[in-house]
VOBA-1610 file (N, C-alpha, C; in pm, whole numbers, padded with zeros to 5 digits, always signed):
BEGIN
Unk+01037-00580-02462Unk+01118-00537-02574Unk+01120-00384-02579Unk+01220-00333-02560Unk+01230-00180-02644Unk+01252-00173-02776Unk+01121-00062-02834Unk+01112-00016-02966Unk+01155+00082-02958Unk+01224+00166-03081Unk+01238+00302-03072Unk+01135+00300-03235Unk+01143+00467-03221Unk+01064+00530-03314Unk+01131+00666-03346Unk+01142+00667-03465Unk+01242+00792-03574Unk+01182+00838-03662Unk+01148+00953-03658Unk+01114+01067-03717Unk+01144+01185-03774Unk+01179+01215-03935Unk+01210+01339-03936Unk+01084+01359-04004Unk+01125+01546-04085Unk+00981+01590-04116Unk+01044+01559-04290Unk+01135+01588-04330Unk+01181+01595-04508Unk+01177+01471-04542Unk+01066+01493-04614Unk+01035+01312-04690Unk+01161+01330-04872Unk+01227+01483-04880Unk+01290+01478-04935Unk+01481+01437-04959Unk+01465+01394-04833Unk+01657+01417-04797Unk+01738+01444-04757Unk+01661+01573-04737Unk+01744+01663-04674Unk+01772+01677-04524Unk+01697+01602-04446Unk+01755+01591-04296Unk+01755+01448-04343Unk+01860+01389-04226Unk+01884+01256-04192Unk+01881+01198-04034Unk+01845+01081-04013Unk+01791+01010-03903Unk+01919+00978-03820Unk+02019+01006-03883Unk+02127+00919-03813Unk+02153+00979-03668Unk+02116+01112-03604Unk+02112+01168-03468Unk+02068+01038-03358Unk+01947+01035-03447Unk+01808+00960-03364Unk+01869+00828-03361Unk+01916+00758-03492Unk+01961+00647-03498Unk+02083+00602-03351Unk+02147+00677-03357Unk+02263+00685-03250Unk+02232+00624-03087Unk+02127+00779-03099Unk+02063+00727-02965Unk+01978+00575-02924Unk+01910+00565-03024Unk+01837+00453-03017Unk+01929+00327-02992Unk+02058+00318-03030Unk+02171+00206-02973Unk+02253+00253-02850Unk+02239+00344-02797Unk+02317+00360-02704Unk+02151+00345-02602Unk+02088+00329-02618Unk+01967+00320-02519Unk+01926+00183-02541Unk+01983+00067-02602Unk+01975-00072-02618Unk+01819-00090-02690Unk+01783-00020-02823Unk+01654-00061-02877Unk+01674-00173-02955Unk+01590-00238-02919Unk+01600-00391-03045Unk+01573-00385-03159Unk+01429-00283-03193Unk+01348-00279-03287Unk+01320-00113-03288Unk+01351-00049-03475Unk+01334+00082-03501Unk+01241+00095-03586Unk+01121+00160-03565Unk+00997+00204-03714Unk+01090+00365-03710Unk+01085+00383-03856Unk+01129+00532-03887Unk+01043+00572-04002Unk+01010+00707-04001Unk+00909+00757-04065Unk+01020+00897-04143Unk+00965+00901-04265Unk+01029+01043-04328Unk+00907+01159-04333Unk+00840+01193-04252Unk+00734+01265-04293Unk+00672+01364-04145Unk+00588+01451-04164Unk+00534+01536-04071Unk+00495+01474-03930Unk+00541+01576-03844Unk+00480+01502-03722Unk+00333+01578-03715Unk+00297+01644-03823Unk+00150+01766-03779Unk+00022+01609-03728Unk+00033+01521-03819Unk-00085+01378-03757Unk-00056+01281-03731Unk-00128+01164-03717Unk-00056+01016-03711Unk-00106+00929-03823Unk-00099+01003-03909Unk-00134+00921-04038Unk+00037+00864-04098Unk+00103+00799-04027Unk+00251+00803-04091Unk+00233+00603-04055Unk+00313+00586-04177Unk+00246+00445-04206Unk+00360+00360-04076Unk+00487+00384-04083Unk+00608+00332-03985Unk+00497+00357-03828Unk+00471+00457-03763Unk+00373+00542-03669Unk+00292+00327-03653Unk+00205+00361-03731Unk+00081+00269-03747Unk+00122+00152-03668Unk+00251+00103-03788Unk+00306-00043-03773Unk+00365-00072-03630Unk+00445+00062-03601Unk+00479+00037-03432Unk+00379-00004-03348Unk+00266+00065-03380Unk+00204+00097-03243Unk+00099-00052-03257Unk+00084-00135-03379Unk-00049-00196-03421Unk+00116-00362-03343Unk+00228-00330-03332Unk+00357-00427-03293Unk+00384-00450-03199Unk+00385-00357-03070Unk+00381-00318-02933Unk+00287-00403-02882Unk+00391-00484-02771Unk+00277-00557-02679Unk+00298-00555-02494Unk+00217-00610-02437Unk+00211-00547-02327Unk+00406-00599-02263Unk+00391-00504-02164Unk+00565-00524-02114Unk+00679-00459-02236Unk+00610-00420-02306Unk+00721-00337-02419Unk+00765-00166-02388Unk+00876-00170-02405Unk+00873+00027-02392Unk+00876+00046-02546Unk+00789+00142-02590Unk+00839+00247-02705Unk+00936+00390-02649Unk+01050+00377-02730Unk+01147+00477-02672Unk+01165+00611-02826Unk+01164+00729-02750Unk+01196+00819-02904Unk+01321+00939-02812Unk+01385+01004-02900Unk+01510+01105-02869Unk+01395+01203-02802Unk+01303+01240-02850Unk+01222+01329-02795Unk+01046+01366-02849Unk+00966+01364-02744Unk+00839+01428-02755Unk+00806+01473-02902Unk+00887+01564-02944Unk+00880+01574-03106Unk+00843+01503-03211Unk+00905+01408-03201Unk+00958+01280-03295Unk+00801+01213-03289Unk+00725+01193-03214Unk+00639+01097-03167Unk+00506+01193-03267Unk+00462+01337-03216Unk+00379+01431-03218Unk+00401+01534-03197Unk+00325+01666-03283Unk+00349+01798-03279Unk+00268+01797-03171Unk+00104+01768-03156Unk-00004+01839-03123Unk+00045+01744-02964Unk-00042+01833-02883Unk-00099+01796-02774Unk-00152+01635-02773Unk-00237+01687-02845Unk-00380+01589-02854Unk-00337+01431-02880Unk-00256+01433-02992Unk-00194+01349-03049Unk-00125+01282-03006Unk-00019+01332-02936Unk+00069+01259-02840Unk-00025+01203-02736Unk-00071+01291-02629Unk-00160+01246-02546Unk-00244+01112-02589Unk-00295+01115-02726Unk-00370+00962-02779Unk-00286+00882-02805Unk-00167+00882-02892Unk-00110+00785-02892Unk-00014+00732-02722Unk+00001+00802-02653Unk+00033+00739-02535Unk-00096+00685-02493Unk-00195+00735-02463Unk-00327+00644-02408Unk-00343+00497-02457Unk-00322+00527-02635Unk-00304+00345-02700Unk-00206+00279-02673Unk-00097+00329-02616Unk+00037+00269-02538Unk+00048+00230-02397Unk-00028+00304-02342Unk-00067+00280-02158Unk-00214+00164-02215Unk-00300+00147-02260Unk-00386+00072-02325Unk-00345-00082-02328Unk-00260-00061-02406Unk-00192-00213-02428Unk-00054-00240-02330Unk-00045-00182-02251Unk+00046-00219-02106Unk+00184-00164-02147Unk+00208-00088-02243Unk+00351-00032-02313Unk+00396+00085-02211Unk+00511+00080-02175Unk+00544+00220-02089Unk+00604+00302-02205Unk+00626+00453-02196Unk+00641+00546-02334Unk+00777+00648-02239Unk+00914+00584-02338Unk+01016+00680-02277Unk+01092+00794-02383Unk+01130+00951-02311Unk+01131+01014-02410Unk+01285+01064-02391Unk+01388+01007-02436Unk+01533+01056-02398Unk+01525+01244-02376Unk+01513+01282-02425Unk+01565+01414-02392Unk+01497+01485-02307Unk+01377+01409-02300Unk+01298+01497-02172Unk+01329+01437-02069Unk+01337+01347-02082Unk+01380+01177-01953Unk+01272+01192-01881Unk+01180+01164-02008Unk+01000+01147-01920Unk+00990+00985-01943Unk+00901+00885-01874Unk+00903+00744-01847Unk+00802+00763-01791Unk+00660+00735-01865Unk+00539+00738-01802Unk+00517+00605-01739Unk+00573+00569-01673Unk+00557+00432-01594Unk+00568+00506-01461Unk+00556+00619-01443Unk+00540+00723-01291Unk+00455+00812-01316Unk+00410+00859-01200Unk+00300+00955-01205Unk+00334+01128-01256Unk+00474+01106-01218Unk+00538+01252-01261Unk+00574+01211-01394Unk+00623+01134-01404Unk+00652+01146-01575Unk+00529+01159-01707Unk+00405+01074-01630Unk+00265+01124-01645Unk+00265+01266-01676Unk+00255+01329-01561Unk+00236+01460-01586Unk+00357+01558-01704Unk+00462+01563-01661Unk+00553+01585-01782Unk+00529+01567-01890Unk+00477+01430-01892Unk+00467+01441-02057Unk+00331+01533-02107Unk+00244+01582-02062Unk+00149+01598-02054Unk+00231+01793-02068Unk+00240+01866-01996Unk+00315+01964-01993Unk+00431+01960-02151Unk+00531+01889-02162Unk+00582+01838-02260Unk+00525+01871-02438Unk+00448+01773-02403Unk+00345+01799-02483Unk+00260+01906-02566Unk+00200+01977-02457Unk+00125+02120-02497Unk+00273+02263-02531Unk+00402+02243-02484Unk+00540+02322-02556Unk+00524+02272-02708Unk+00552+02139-02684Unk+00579+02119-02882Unk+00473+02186-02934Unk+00333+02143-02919Unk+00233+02217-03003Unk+00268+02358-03002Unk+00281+02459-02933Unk+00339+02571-02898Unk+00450+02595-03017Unk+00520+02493-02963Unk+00681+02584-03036Unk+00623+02548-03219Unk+00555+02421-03274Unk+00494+02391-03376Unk+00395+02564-03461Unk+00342+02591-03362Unk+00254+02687-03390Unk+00285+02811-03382Unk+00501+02883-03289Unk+00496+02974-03349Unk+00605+02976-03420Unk+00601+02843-03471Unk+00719+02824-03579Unk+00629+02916-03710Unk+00511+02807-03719Unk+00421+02834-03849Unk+00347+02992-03846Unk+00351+03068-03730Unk+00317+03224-03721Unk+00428+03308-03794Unk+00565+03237-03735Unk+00658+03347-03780Unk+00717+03319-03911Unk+00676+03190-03943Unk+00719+03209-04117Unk+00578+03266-04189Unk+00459+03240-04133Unk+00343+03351-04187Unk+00407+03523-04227Unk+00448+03534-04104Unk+00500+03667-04083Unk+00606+03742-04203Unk+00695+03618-04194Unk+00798+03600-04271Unk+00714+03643-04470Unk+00654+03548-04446Unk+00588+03531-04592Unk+00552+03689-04607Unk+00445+03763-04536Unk+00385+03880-04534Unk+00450+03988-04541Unk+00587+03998-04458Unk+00672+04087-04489Unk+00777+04069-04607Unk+00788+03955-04692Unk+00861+03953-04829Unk+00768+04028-04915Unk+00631+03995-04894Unk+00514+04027-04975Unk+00537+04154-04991Unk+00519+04218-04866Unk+00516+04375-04832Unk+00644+04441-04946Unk+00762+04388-04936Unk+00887+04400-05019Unk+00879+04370-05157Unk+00821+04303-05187Unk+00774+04311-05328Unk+00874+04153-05412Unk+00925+04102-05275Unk+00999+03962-05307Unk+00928+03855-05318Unk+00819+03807-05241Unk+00768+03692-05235Unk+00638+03742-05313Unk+00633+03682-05441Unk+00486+03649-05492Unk+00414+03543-05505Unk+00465+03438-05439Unk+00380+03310-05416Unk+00387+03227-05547Unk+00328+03093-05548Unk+00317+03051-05701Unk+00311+03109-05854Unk+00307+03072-05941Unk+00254+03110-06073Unk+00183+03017-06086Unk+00040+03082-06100Unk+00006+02965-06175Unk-00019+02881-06299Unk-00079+02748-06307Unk-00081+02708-06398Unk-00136+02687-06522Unk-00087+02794-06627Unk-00164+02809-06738Unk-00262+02683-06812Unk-00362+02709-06843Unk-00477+02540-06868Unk-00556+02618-06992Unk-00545+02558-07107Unk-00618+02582-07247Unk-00751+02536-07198Unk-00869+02543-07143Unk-01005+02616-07076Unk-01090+02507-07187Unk-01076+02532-07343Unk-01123+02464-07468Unk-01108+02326-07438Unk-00946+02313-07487Unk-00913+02176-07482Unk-00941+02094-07319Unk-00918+02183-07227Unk-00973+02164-07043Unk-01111+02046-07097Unk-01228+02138-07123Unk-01348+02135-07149Unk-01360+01957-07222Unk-01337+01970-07356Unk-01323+01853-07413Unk-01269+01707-07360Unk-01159+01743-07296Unk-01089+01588-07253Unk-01165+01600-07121Unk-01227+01695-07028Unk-01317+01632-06942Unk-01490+01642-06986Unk-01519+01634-07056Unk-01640+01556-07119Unk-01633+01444-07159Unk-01481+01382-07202Unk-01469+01215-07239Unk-01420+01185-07090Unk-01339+01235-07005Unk-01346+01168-06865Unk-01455+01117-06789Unk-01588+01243-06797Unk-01696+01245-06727Unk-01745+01123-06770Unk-01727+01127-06919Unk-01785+01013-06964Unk-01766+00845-06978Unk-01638+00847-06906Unk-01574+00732-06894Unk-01482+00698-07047Unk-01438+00765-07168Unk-01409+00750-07240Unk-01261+00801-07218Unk-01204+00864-07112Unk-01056+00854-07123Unk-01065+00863-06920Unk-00922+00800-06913Unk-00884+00778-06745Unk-00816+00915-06703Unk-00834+00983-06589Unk-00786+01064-06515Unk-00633+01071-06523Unk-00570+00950-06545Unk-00441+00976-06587Unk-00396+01004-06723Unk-00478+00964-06831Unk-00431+00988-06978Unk-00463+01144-06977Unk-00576+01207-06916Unk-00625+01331-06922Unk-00466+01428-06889Unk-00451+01385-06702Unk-00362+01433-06686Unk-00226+01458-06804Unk-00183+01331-06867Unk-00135+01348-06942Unk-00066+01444-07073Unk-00188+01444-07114Unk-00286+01496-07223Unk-00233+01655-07219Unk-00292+01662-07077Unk-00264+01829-07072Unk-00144+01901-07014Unk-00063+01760-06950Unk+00062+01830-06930Unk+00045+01853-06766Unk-00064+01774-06707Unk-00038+01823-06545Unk-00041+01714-06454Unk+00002+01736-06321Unk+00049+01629-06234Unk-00102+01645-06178Unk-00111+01539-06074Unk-00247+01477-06035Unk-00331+01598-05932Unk-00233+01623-05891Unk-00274+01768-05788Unk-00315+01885-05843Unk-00264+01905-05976Unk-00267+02028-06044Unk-00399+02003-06104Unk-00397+01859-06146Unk-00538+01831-06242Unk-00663+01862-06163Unk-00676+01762-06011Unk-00794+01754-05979Unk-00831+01921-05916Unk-00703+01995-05919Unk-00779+02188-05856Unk-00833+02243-05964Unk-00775+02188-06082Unk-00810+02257-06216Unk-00970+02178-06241Unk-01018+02066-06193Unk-01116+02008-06220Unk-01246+02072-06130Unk-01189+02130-06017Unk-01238+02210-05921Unk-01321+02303-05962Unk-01226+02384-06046Unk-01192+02563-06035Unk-01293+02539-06172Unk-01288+02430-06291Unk-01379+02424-06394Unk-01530+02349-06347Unk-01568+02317-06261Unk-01706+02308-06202Unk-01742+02360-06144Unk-01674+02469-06086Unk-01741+02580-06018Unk-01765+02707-06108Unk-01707+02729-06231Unk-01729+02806-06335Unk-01847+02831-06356
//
């Protein structure tokens, strides 16, 4: 059976799969896992389900190396759990097919570019960031103002089991992320 596998990085919308989708029928895939989220790990739940679906004599097929993994490492493991269970791993745009010894290697080469191009993507928007800074444009977050008093009080009835982490949140007006840094930043006080 050929699987394909689709990947963007905006779990918000704003890119769409339909490129990938395209290809994946003009390359006769039976079966598509698509993921809306980062290729930086393989914590992506679609990722999981492919690979835990795949059985021996199956190809997993993707538009490209990308789609699969940023890192080296990553790709390299998840092909090992794919050569593992007898799966050959084909990558349209590289027209790598590790079912050969050169395509072996390619992907392998392949591979260590994305991490590359991944890493000076994330240098030059560093850069980017540092020189708005320098300009006096980019000041980063504001943060989030927290009454310290009332802070104090509704987590002494949390600690205490007398109100839930979400009524707290509530309470004070902050989302779950905001709460538990603020829960942080007040135990290290």
């Amino acid at each position: 059976m050929r699987v394909g596998y689709v990947r963007v990085s905006d779990e918000r919308g704003r890119q769409n799969t339909a490129r990938q989708d395209i290809i994946m029928k003009e390359l006769d895939v039976e079966r598509v896992y698509t993921d809306k989220a980062s290729g930086k790990d393989t914590k992506r739940p679609q990722l999981q389900e492919m690979l835990s679906f795949v059985r021996d004599g199956d190809a997993v097929v993707v538009e490209s190396i990308s789609r699969l993994a940023r890192s080296t490492a990553d790709l390299l493991n998840i092909v090992k759990t794919l050569t593992d269970k007898g799966v050959e791993f084909v990558s349209q745009k590289e027209a790598i097919d590790t079912s050969t010894p050169q395509g072996k290697f390619m992907l392998t080469v392949f591979a260590a570019l994305a991490e590359l191009e991944r890493e000076v993507i994330g240098q030059r928007r560093q850069e980017g960031i540092e020189a708005a800074k320098a300009r006096g444009v980019y000041k980063g977050r504001v943060p989030v103002p927290v009454d310290w008093k009332a802070f104090e009080v509704h987590y002494k009835k949390w600690k205490a089991v007398e109100m839930t982490a979400v009524a707290m949140q509530k309470e004070l007006g902050l989302n779950a992320r905001t709460f538990y840094r603020k829960v942080r930043e007040y135990e290290t006080r």
